[in-house]
C-alpha positions in Angstrom: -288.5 7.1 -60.1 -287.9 10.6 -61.6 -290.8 12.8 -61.8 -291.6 14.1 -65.2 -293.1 17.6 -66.4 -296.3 16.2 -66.9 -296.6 15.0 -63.0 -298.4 17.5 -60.8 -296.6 15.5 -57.9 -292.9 16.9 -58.6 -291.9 19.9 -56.3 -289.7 22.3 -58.3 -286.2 22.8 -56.7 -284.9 25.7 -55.2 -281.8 26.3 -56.8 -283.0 29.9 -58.2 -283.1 31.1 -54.1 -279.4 30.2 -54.4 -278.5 32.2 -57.7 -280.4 35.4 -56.0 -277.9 34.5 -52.5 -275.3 34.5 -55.2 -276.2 38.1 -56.6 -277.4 39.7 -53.0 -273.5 38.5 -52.2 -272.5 40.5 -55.5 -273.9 43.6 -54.9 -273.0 43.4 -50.7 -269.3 43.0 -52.2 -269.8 45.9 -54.6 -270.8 48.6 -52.0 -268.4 47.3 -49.9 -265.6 48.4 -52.6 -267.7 51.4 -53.5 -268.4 53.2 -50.5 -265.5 52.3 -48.5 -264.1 55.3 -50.5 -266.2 58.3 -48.9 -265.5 57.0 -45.0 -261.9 56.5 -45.8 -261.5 60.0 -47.8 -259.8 62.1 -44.8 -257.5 59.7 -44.1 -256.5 59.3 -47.9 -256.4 63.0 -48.7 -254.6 63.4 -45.5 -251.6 61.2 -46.6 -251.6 62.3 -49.9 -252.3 65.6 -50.0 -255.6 65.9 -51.6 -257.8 68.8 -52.0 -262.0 68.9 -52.2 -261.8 69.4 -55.6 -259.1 67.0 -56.3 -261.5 64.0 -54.5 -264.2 65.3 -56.4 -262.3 64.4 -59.9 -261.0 60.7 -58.5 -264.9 60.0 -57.1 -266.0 60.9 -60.6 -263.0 59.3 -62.0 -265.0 56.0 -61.3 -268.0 56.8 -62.8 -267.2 58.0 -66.0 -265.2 55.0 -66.8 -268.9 53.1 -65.2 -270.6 54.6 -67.7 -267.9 54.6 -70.8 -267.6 50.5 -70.2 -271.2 49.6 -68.9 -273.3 48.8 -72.3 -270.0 46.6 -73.9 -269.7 44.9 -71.1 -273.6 44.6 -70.6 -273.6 43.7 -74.3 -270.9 40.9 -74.1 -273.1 39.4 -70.8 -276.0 39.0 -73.5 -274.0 37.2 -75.6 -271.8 35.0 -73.5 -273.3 34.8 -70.0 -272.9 36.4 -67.2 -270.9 33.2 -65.7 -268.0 34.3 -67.1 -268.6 37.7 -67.6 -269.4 38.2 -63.9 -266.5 36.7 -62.8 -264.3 38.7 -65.0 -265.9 41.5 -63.7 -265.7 41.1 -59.5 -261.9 39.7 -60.4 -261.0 43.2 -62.1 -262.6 45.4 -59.4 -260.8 43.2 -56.7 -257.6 44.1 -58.2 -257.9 47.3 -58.5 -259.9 47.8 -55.3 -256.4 46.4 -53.7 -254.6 48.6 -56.1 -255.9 51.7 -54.6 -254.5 50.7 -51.1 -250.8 51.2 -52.9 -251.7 54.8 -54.6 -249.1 57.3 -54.0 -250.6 60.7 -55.4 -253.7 62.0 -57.0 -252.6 61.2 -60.3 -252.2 57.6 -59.3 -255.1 57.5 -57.0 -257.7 59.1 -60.5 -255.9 55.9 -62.9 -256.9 53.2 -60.2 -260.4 54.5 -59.6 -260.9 55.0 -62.8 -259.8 51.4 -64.1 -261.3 49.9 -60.9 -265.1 51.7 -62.3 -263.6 50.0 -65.8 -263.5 46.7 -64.1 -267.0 47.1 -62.2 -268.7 48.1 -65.4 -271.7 46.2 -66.2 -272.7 44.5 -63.0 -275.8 45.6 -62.3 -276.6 44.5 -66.1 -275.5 41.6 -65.9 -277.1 40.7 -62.5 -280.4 41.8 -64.1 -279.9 39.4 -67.5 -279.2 36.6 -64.6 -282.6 37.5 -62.9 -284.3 37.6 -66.5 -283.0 33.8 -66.9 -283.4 32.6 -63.9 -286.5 34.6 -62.1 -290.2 34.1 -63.4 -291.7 37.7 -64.1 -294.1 37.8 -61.2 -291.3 37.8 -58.6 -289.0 39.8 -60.6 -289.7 43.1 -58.9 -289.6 41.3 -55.5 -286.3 39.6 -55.8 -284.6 43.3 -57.5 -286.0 44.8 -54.6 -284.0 41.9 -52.3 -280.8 42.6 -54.8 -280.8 46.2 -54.1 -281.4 45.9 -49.9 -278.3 43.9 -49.7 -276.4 46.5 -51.7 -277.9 49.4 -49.7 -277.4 47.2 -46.5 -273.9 46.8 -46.9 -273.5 50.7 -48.1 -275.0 51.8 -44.9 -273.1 49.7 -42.8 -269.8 50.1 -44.5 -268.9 53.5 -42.7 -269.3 51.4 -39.5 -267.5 48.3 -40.5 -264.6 51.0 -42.2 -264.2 52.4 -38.6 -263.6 49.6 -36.6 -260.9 48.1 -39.0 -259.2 51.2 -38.9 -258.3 50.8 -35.0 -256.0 47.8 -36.3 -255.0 48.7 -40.0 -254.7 51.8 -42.0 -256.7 52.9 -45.2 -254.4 51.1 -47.4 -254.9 47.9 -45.8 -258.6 48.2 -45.9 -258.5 48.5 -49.5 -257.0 44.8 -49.2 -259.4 43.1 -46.7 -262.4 43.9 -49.7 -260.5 43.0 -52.4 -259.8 39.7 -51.1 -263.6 39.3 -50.4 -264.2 39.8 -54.4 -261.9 37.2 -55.6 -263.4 34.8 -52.6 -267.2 35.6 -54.3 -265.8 34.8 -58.1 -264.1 31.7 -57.6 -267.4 30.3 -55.8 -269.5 32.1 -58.3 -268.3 30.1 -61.6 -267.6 26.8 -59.8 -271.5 26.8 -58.9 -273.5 28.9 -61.3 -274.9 28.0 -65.2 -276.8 30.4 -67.1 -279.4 28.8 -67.8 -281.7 26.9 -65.4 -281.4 23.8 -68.1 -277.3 23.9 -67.7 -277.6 23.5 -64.2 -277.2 19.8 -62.6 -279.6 20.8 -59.8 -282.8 22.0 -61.3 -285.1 19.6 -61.8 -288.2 20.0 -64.6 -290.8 21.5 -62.6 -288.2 24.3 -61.8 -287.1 24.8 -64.8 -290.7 24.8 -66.2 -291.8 27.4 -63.3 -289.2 29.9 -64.6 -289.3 29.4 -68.5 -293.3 30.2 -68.4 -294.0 33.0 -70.1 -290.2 34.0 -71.4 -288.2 33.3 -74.4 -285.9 30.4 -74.2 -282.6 30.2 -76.0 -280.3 33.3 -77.7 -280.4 35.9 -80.5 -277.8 38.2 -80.5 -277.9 40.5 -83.2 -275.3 43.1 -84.1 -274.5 45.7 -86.1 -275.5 49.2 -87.0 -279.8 48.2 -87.3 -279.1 46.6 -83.8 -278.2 50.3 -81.7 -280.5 51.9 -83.9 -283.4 49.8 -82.6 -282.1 50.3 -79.2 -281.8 53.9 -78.8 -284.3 54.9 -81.4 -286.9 53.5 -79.4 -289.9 55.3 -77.6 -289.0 53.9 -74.4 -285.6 54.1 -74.5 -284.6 57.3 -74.1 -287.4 58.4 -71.1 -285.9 54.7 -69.2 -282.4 56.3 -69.7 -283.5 60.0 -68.3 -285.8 58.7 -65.8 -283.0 56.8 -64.1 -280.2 59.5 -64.4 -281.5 61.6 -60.8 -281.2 58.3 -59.0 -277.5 57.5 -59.6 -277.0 61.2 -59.0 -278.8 61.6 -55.7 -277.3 58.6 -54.4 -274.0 59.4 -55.6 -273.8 62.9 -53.5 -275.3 60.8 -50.6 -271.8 58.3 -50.8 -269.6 61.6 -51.1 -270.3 64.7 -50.0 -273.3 63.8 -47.8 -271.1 63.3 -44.6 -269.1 66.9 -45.4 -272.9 68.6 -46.0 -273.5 67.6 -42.3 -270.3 68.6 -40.7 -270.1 71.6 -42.6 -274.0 73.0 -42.6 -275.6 71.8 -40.1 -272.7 70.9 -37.3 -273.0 67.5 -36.5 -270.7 65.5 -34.2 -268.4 62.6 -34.5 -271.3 60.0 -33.4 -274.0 61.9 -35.1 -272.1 62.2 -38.3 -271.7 58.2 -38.3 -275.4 57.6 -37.9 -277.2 60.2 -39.9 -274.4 59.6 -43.0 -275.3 56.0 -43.3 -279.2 56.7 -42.9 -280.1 57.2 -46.3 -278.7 53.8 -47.0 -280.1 52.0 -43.9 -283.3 53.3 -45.0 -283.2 52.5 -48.2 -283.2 48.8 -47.7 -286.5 48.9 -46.4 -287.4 51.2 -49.8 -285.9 48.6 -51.8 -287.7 45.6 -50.3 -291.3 47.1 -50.3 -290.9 48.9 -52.8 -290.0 45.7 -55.2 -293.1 44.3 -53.4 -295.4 46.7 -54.6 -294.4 46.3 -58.0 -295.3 43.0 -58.2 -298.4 43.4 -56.2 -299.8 46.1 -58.4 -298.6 44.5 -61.4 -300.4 41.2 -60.7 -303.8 43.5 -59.3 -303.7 46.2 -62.3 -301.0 45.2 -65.1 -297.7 46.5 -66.5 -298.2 49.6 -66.9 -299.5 51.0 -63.4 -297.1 48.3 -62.1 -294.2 49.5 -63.1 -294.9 53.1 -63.9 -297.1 54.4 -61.2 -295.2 53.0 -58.8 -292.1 54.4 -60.0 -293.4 58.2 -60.9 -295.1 58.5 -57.1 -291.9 57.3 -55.4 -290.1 59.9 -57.5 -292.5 62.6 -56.4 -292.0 61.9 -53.0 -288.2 61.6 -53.2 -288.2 65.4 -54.9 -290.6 66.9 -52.5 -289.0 65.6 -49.4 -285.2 66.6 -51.2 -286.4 70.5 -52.0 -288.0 70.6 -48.0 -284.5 69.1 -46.6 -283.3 72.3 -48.7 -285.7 74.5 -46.6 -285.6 73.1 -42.8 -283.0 74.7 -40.5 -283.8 72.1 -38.0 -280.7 69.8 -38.7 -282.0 66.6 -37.6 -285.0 67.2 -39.8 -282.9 67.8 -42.9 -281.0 64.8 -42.2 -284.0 62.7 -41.9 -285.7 64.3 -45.3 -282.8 63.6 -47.1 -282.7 60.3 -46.1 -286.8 59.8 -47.0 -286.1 61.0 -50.4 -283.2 58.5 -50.6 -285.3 55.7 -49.9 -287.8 57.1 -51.7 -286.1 56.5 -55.1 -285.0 53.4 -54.3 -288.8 52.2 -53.6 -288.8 53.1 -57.7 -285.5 50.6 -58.4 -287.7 47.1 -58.5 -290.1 49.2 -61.3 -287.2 50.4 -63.0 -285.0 47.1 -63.1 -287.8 44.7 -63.5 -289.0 47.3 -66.5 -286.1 46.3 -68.4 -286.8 42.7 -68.1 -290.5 43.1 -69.4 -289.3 45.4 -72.6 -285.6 43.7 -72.7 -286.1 40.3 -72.8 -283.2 38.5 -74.4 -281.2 41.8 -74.8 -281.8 43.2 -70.8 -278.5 43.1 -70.3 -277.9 45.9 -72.9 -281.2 47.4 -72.0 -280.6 47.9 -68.4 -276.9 49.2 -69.3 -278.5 51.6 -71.2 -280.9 53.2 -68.3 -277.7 52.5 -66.1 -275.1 54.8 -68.2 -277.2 57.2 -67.9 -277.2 57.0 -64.3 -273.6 56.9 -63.8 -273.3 60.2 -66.4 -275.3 61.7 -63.5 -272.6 59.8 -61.3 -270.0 61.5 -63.0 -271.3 64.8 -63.0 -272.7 64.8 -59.3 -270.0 65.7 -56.7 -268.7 67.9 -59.5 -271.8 70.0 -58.9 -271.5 70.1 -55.3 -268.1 71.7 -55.4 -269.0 73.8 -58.9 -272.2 75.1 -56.6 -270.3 75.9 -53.6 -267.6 78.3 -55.3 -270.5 80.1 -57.0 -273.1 80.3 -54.8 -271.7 79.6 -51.0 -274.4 77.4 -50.3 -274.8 73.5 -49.2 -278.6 73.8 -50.1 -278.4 74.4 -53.7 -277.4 70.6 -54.4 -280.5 69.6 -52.8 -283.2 71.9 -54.8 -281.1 70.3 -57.9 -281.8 66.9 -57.0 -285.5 67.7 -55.9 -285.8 68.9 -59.5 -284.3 65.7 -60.7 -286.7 63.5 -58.8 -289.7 65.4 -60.5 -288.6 65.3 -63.6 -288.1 61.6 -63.5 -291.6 61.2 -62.2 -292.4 63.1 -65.9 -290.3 60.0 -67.4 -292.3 57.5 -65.9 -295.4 58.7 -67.8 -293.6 58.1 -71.5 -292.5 54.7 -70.7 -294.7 51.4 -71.6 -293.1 48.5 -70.3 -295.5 46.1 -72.0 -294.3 47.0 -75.5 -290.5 45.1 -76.4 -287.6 46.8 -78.1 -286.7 44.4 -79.8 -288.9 41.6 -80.3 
């Protein structure tokens, strides 16, 4: 006999565990695609001719269309599901991802990255509205920090895996092994997964219980003018949208110009060059995991606001002060290392920020975390532009670094204006 809801007796099922394998698989796929580009960028401007500046326009090329298509797409997600939207999403970045491998010119090469950032466009959003249906708000911190390792994870390790397939293929053929990948992960993806826990065949009642406690259950999906008004004319808004924007653009300079920074500044060698350009990414798994931890911990010891907030403004501080010393040190191990702590550093923050959007989102976090996201991939945009805008003026690989430091603090400022326990919208 079936258990009911009102029988202690009934175990929940798992099957949430298997909708965050599902999205750890999503965002390993997604830095697969994403920074398979930096590792593979002397070979492709090699071949086709390409100067610093010009791979400074097609990495940016990416972003801008990241941030031009994020809150749409995030916004559609909201209102039809990220089962479909998802897969529309990982099947357009596929293509394009083995698009790139047949680019012939720069011209060619800025179209494809920037439709292939079209294609990616609201991801991160969209895994974050599945974690808001599927994940109770306790472990939502926990399980973002578990999203963003295997992202980070596969970003670290990507330079390495990049290497070894380019004994047997070329770049273009790369570009083809990880598109393949993509449309592997989306066929799976909608076969198995429902949006909501009460769609899904698996889920029994005490599951489906254990998640719905505590959220709202079902749909509104306003539009409209008063709809974006509410959004952006919101108090928390607007310091959730700055405070993310030094992440994206610290991280960004660590996927493109980091490995060029240590060549060129401080000297390193082949071997060293592998290792220390994929640090900040190794060590940013462990950031993401404990730092999703903490949240939760200090959420569940001292509420929302310390939770999310204090934990997010003192990883930021430590992220800018150990960015402005890598700046100082001459020691080039040393500024390696630092830049890699302050790396990690923010990402200790991204379980606070992404779980934030869930506690003032709610039904709408799709659109809410596209929000703070846009604003990170505007600093996306405008991040290996400054690098090379930095270097004509001034001559010198450390200024990037004091600009970032200055980032990190001032996000740490944002922090202090946000209240995650007060809703946008409802």
């Amino acid at each position: 006999m079936n258990s009911s809801p009102g029988f202690p007796s009934e175990r929940p099922t798992r099957v949430r565990f298997g909708v965050v394998g599902f999205c750890v698989a999503l965002a390993v796929v997604t830095y697969l695609d994403r920074a398979c580009m930096a590792t593979l960028a002397p070979d492709i401007m090699r071949d086709l001719g390409l100067s610093k500046n010009q791979m400074s326009v097609i990495y940016s090329a990416f972003a801008l269309a990241y941030a031009i298509f994020e809150i749409p797409t995030a916004w559609w997600a909201d209102r039809w599901g990220t089962r479909r939207v998802l897969t529309r999403i990982v099947l357009w970045w596929s293509g394009f991802t083995i698009l790139t491998g047949a680019a012939w010119n720069f011209a060619s090469l800025v179209v494809t990255r920037f439709l292939f950032g079209a294609g990616e466009a609201g991801a991160w959003p969209s895994a974050a509205r599945t974690f808001s249906r599927w994940i109770p708000q306790l472990e939502r911190g926990t399980i973002q920090g578990i999203f963003f390792s295997g992202a980070h994870l596969s970003g670290g390790v990507t330079p390495v895996i990049v290497l070894g397939l380019l004994q047997v293929m070329n770049w273009r053929a790369v570009f083809v092994v990880f598109g393949v990948i993509g449309v592997a992960w989306s066929i799976a993806w909608y076969r198995w997964f429902r949006d909501e826990p009460a769609e899904h065949p698996a889920v029994n009642a005490a599951e489906r219980a254990k998640i719905e406690a505590g959220r709202e259950v079902g749909a509104d999906h306003p539009t409209g003018g008063a709809y974006w008004r509410r959004l952006f004319g919101h108090r928390n808004t607007i310091p959730l949208c700055l405070m993310y924007l030094p992440n994206s653009f610290a991280f960004y300079f660590c996927i493109t110009w980091l490995p060029t920074f240590l060549k060129e500044k401080h000297g390193f060698d082949a071997l060293s060059l592998g290792f220390f350009s994929g640090l900040p990414l190794i060590m940013s798994v462990a950031g993401d995991l404990f730092g999703g931890v903490t949240t939760d911990y200090v959420t569940r010891r001292f509420g929302l606001r310390l939770g999310r907030c204090g934990v997010g403004a003192a990883a930021y501080v430590l992220a800018g002060g150990a960015m402005v010393l890598a700046g100082f040190v001459h020691a080039p191990l040393l500024a390696a290392s630092l830049i890699a702590v302050s790396l990690a550093a923010s990402m200790f923050m991204l379980g606070a920020a992404w779980s934030t959007c869930q506690d003032i989102g709610g039904r709408h976090t799709g659109v809410v975390s596209a929000a703070m996201n846009t604003s990170g991939q505007i600093g996306s945009v405008f991040s290996p532009l400054m690098v090379t805008f930095l270097l004509s003026r001034l001559g010198d690989w450390n200024a990037p670094l004091f600009v970032m430091g200055g980032l990190f603090l001032m996000g740490a400022v944002c922090w202090a204006l946000i209240d995650p326990r007060e809703r946008i919208f409802d």
